[in-house]
C-alpha positions in Angstrom: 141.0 42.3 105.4 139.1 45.4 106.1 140.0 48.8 105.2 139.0 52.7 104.9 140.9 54.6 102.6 138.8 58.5 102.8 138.9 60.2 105.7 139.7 64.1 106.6 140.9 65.9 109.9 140.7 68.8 110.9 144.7 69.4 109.9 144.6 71.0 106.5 141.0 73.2 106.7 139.7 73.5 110.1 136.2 73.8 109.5 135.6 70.7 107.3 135.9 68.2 109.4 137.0 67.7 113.1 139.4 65.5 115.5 143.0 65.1 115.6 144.9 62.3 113.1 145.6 60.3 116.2 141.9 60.1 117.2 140.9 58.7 113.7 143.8 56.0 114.4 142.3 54.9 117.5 138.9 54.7 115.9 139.7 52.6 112.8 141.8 50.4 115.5 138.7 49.9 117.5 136.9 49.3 114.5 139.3 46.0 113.9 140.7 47.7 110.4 143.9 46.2 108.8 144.7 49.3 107.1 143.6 53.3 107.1 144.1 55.6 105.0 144.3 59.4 105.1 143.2 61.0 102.5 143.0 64.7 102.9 141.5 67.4 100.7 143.3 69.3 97.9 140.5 71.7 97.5 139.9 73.4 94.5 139.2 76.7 96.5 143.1 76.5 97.6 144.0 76.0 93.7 142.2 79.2 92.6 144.0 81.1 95.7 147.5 80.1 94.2 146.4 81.1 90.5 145.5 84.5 91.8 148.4 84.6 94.3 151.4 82.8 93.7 152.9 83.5 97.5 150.0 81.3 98.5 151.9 78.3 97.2 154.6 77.8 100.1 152.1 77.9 102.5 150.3 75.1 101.1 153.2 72.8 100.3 154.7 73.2 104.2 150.8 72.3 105.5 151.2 68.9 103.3 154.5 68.3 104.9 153.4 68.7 108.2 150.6 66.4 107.2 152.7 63.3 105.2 155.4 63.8 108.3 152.8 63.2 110.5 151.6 60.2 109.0 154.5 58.4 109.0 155.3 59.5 112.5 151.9 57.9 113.5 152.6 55.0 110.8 155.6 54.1 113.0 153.6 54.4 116.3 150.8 52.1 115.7 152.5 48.9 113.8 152.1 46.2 113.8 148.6 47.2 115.3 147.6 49.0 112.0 148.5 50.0 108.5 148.5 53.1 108.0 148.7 54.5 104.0 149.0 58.0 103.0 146.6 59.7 100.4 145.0 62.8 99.2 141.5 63.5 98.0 142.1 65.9 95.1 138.9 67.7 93.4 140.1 67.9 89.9 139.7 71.0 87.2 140.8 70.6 83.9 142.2 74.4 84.5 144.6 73.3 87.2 146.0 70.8 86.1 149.8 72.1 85.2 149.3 73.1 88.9 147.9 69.9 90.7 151.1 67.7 89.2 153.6 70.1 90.1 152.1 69.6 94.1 151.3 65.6 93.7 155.1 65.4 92.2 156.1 66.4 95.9 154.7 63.6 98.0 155.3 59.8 97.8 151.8 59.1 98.5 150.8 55.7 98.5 147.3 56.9 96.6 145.0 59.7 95.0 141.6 60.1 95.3 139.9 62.0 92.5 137.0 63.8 92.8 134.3 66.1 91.2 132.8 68.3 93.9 132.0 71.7 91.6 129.8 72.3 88.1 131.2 75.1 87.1 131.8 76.7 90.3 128.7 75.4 92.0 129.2 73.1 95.0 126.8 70.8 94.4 127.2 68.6 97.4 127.2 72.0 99.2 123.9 72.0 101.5 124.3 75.6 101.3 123.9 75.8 97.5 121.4 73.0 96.9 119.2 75.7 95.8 121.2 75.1 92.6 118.9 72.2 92.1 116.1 73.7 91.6 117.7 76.0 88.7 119.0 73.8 86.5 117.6 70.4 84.4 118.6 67.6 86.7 119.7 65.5 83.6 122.1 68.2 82.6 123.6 68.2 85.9 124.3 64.3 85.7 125.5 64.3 82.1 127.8 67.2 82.9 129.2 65.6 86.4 129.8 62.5 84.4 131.8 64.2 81.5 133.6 65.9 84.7 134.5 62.6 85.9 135.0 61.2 82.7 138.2 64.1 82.6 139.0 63.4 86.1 140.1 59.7 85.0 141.5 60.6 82.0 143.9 63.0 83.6 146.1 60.5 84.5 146.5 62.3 88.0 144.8 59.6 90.2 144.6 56.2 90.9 141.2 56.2 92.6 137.9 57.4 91.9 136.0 59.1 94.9 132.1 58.6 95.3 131.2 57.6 91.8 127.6 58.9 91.8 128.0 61.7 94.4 125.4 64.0 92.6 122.9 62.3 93.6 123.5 63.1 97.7 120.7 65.2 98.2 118.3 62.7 96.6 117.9 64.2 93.3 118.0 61.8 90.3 117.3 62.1 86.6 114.4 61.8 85.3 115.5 60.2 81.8 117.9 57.0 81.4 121.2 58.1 81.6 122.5 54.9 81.5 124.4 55.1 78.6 126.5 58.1 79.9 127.2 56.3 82.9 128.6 53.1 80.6 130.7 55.7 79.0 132.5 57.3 82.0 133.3 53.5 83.6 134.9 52.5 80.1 136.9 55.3 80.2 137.9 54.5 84.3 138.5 50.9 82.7 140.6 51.7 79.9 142.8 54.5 82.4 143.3 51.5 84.7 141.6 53.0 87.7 140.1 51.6 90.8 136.5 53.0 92.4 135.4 53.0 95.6 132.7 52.2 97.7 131.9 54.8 100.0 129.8 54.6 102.4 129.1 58.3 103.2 125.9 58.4 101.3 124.3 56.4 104.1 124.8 59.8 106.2 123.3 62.2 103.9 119.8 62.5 102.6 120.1 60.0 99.9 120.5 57.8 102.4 122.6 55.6 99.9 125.9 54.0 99.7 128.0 55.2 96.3 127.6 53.8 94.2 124.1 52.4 93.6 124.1 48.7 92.6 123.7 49.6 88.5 126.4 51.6 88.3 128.6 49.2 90.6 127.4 46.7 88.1 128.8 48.5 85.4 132.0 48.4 86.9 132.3 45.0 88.0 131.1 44.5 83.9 134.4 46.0 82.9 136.3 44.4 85.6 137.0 47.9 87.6 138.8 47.2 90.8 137.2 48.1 94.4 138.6 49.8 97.2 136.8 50.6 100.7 135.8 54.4 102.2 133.7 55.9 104.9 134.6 59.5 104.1 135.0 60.3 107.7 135.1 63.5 108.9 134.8 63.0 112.4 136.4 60.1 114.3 133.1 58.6 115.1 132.5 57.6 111.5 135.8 55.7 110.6 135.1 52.5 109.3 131.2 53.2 109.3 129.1 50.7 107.4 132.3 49.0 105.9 130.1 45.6 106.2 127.7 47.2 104.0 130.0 47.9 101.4 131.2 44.8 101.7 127.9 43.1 101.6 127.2 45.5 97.7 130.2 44.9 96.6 129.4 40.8 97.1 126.1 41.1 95.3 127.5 42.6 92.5 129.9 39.7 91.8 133.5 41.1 93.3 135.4 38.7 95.2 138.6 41.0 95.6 139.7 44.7 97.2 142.2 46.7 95.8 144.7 48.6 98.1 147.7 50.5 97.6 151.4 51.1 98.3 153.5 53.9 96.6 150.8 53.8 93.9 151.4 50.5 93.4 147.8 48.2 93.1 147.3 44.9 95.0 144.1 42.8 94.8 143.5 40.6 97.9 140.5 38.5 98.8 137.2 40.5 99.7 136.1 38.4 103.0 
C-alpha cells in the first residue's frame, strides 16, 4: 500500500495552490497510489474573518460543501481504480477553537490534519516574512512552535499531526539542544492517541529535508506514534512525490506499519 493523505487545490483559496481535484486524481493514479487524500486548508486567516464578521460564516460552510460533494462525486468515479478519503488541513489557535468544532461537526471527514503555521500572527513558513528570523532567538521560536503543537494535539480536534518539524523549512535550526522539548510534545501526541506524518514537502523547500528529521521520527516510533504518508501537494505534479523516501525513513527508524483512515476511524496495515 502507498498513500498521500496532504494535498490542496486550487478549490477553497485560489492563490495557494493550483489544478483542478480531478487532475490531482489522475496524478496519484499515475503514480500507482492505493489511496489519496484531500486535505484542504481551514486557514486561520478565514477564522479571524468570521470572528470579525459573522455573515462570513455561510460562505465558508457552502465552499466546504461544494468541496466534500465533490469528493465523493470523484470517489465514485475512479473506484475501484483508487481510494479516495476526505480530509481537511486545519491550522489550529487556541482562540478558535469553539469556532473550528462547530465547522469540523459539519463534515463526515474521514481525517484532520492539524497544523501550526502562525507564532503569534507571524507566518513563519511565509517566504514573504522570513525576515521574522532574523528578529527573534531561533530557540524561542522552536520552543514556542512546539508548545503550539503541543495544544494543537491536546485539542482533541484532530486525528493527525501535519509536518511535525515544519519550523525548520527555511533551514534555520536551534542552536541549543532542544531535545527535551521535542520528547515533551510527542508524549503528549502519544498520550492524545494521534498519528504523525511523514511529509515529504520539505524536500521542496530550502531545508531540503523530509519532516520529520530522523530524531524526532525516532522519538515517535519510541512512543509507538503511528505513521501516515504526505507530499503536501499543491500542484498536480507533486502528488505522491518522494513517497519512497518516506518510506525508506520511516523503515530506518524501526516502523513496519502505516496508519490510514476511514470516518476517523484508525487502521494500521503493513508498511511495504
Amino acid at each position: 500500500m502507498l498513500l498521500d493523505y496532504h494535498s490542496h487545490t486550487n478549490l477553497t483559496r485560489t492563490n495557494h495552490a493550483v489544478g483542478s481535484m480531478e487532475e490531482y486524481v489522475e496524478q496519484a493514479v499515475a503514480r500507482g497510489l492505493t489511496e489519496f487524500g484531500f486535505s484542504e486548508h481551514l486557514f486561520i486567516s478565514q477564522m479571524n474573518d468570521i470572528a470579525a464578521d459573522d455573515k462570513k460564516f455561510e460562505p465558508l460552510i457552502q465552499l466546504f460543501n461544494t468541496y466534500t460533494a465533490k469528493i465523493e462525486e470523484l470517489r465514485e468515479r475512479y473506484y475501484p481504480r483508487i481510494i479516495l478519503k476526505s480530509g481537511i488541513e486545519i491550522d489550529y489557535a487556541p482562540d478558535h477553537t469553539p469556532l473550528l468544532q462547530k465547522i469540523l461537526a459539519g463534515y463526515s471527514f474521514d481525517y484532520i490534519i492539524g497544523s501550526i503555521h502562525y507564532l503569534e500572527g507571524w507566518g513563519f513558513d511565509n517566504p514573504n516574512e522570513i525576515a521574522g528570523y532574523t528578529t527573534r532567538d531561533i530557540n524561542q521560536i522552536y520552543l514556542q512552535y512546539l508548545a503550539e503543537l503541543e495544544r494543537c494535539a491536546q485539542s482533541g480536534l484532530v486525528d493527525i499531526i501535519g509536518h511535525l518539524d515544519l519550523v525548520k523549512i527555511f533551514g534555520y535550526r536551534p542552536t541549543k539542544d532542544v531535545m527535551s522539548a521535542v520528547e515533551q510534545t510527542v508524549k503528549t501526541i502519544a498520550r492524545m492517541n494521534l498519528t504523525v506524518e511523514i511529509n515529504t514537502a520539505g524536500l521542496r523547500k530550502p531545508v531540503r529535508e523530509i519532516y520529520p528529521h530522523a530524531d524526532w521520527l525516532q522519538l515517535c516510533y519510541h512512543y509507538r506514534i503511528p505513521i501516515t504518508l504526505g507530499s503536501d501537494a499543491h500542484q498536480p505534479k507533486d502528488v505522491g512525490a518522494d513517497l519512497e523516501q518516506a518510506v525508506a525513513l520511516a523503515k530506518s527508524v524501526g516502523y513496519t506499519q502505516l496508519a490510514t483512515y476511514t470516518q476517523r476511524n484508525r487502521t494500521l496495515v503493513p508498511l511495504e
